[in-house]
C-alpha positions in Angstrom: -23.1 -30.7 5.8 -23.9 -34.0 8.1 -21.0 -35.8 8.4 -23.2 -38.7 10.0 -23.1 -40.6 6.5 -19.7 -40.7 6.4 -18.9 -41.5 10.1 -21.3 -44.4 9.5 -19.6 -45.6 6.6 -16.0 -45.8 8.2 -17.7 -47.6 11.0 -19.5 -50.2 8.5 -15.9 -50.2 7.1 -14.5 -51.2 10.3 -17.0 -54.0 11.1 -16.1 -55.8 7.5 -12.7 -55.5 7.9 -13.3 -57.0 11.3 -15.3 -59.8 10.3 -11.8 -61.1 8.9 -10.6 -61.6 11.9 -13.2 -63.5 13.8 -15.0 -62.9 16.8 -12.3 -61.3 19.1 -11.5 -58.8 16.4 -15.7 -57.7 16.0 -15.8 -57.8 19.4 -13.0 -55.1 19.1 -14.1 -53.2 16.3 -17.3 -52.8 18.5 -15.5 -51.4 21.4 -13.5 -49.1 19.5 -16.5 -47.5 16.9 -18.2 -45.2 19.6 -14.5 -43.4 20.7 -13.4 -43.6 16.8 -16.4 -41.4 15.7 -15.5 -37.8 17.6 -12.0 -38.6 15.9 -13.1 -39.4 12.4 -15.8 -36.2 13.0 -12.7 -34.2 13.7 -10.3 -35.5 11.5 -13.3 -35.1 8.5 -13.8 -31.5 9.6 -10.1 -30.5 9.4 -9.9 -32.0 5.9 -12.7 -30.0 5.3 -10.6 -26.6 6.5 -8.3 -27.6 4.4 -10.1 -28.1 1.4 -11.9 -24.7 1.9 -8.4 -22.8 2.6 -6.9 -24.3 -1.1 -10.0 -22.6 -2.5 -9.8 -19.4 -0.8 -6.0 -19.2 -2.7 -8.1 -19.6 -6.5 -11.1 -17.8 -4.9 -9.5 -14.3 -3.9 -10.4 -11.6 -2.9 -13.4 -13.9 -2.1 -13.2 -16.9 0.5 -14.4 -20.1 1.7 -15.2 -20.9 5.4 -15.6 -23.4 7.4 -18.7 -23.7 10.4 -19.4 -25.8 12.7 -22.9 -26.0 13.6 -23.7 -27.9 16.7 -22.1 -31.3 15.5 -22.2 -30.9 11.8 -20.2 -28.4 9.4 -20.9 -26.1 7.2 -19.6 -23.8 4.6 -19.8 -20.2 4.1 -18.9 -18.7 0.7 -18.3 -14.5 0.4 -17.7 -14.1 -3.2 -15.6 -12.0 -4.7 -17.0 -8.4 -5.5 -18.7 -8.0 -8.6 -16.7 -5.9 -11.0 -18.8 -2.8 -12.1 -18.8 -2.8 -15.5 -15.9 -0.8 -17.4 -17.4 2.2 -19.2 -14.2 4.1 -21.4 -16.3 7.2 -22.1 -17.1 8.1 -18.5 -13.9 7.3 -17.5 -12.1 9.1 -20.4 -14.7 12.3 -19.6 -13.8 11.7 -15.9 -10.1 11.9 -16.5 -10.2 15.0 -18.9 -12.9 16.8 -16.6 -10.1 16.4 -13.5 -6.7 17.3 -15.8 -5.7 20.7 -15.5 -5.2 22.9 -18.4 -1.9 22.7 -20.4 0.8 25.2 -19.5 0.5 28.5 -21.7 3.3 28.5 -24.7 6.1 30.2 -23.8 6.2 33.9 -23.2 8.0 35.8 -25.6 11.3 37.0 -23.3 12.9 40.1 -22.9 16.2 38.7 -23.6 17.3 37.9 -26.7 17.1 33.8 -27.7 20.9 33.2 -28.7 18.9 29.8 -30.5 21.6 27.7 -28.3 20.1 24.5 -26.8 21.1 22.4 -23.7 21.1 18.5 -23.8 19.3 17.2 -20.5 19.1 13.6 -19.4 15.8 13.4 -17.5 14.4 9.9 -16.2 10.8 9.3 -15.4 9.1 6.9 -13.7 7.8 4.6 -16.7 3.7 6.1 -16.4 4.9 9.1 -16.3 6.8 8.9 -19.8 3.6 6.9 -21.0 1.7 10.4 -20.0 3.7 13.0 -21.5 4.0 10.6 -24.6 0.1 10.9 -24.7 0.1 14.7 -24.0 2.4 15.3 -26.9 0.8 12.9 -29.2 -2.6 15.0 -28.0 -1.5 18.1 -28.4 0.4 17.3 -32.0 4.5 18.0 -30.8 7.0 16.0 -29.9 8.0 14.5 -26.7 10.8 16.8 -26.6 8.9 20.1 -27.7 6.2 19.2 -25.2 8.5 19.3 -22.3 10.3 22.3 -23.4 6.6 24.1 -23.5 5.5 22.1 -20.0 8.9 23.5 -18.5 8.6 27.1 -19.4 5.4 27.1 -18.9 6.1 26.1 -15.3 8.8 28.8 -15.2 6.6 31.7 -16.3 3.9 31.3 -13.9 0.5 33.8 -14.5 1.3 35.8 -11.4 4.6 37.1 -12.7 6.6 34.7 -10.5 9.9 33.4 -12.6 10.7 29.4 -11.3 13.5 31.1 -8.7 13.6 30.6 -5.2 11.2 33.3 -3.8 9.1 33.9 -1.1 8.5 30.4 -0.4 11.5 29.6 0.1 12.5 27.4 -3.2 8.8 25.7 -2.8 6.1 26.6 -5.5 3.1 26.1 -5.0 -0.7 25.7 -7.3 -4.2 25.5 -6.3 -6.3 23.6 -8.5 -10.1 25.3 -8.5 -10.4 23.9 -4.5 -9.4 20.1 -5.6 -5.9 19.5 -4.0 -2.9 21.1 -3.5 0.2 20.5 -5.8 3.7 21.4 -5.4 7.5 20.3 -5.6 10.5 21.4 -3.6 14.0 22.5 -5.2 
């Protein structure tokens, strides 16, 4: 950007408002036109910088900058990254292709039920709730009936482990075909 046109302007500026006040005040307005122009350069270029920082706040994660070339500005814009375009079914076939399989139903137990139930308060982190809604809704149960599956399911694991405190030491742990590992303490 060549700020020349506009340091020229102010200094045309100058010399009309100076012809207002006679000779003594052109004579001045000449004198002081050469030191004024590396102070209205730089006084231009920080408006500048602030113009392109107020943009940068609307423009993020993208950003305006501001260079200076020899004696003249100029800008440099990085713009935002491109979204990549949302696609549901991949990521619905992603999601499903990384969730592990539901818990088996319940294992019939060698006790006897005595059909008694247990209230339980249990809060969970907002998403979480909005997932086991989903899983219930999925699998056609209630919320309620979905956690009492997901929680004996959990208790009678595959390899004949009950959900006590065994060999680990109170900490369970699952490996997830060579993904990750999972696990809680008690």
């Amino acid at each position: 950007m060549n700020l020349t046109q506009y340091v020229d302007q102010l200094r045309q500026e100058l010399a009309v408002a100076a012809e207002a006040g006679g000779d003594e005040a052109r004579a001045l307005a000449e004198r002081l036109t050469a030191p004024l122009e590396s102070a209205a350069r730089l006084t231009l270029l920080n408006a500048l910088s602030a113009a392109a920082d107020e943009i940068t706040v609307d423009l993020a994660p993208g950003s305006v900058d501001v260079r200076l070339r020899g004696v003249d500005p100029e800008f440099v814009v990085t713009p935002p990254p491109a979204a990549e375009p949302f696609d549901a079914r991949a990521e619905y076939e992603a999601l499903m292709a990384a969730r592990p399989t539901p818990p088996p139903p319940p294992a019939a137990s060698d006790t006897a039920d005595d059909g008694g139930t247990a209230r339980v308060n249990l809060r969970l982190p907002a998403h979480v709730k909005a997932r086991v809604e989903e899983a219930a809704n999925r699998d056609g149960l209630s919320v309620n009936a979905w956690l009492v599956r997901a929680v004996s399911g959990a208790l009678d694991q595959p390899d004949g482990r009950a959900g006590g405190a065994g060999a680990t030491g109170g900490r369970r742990e699952t490996w997830h075909s060579g993904t990750g590992f999972t696990g809680w303490v008690r």
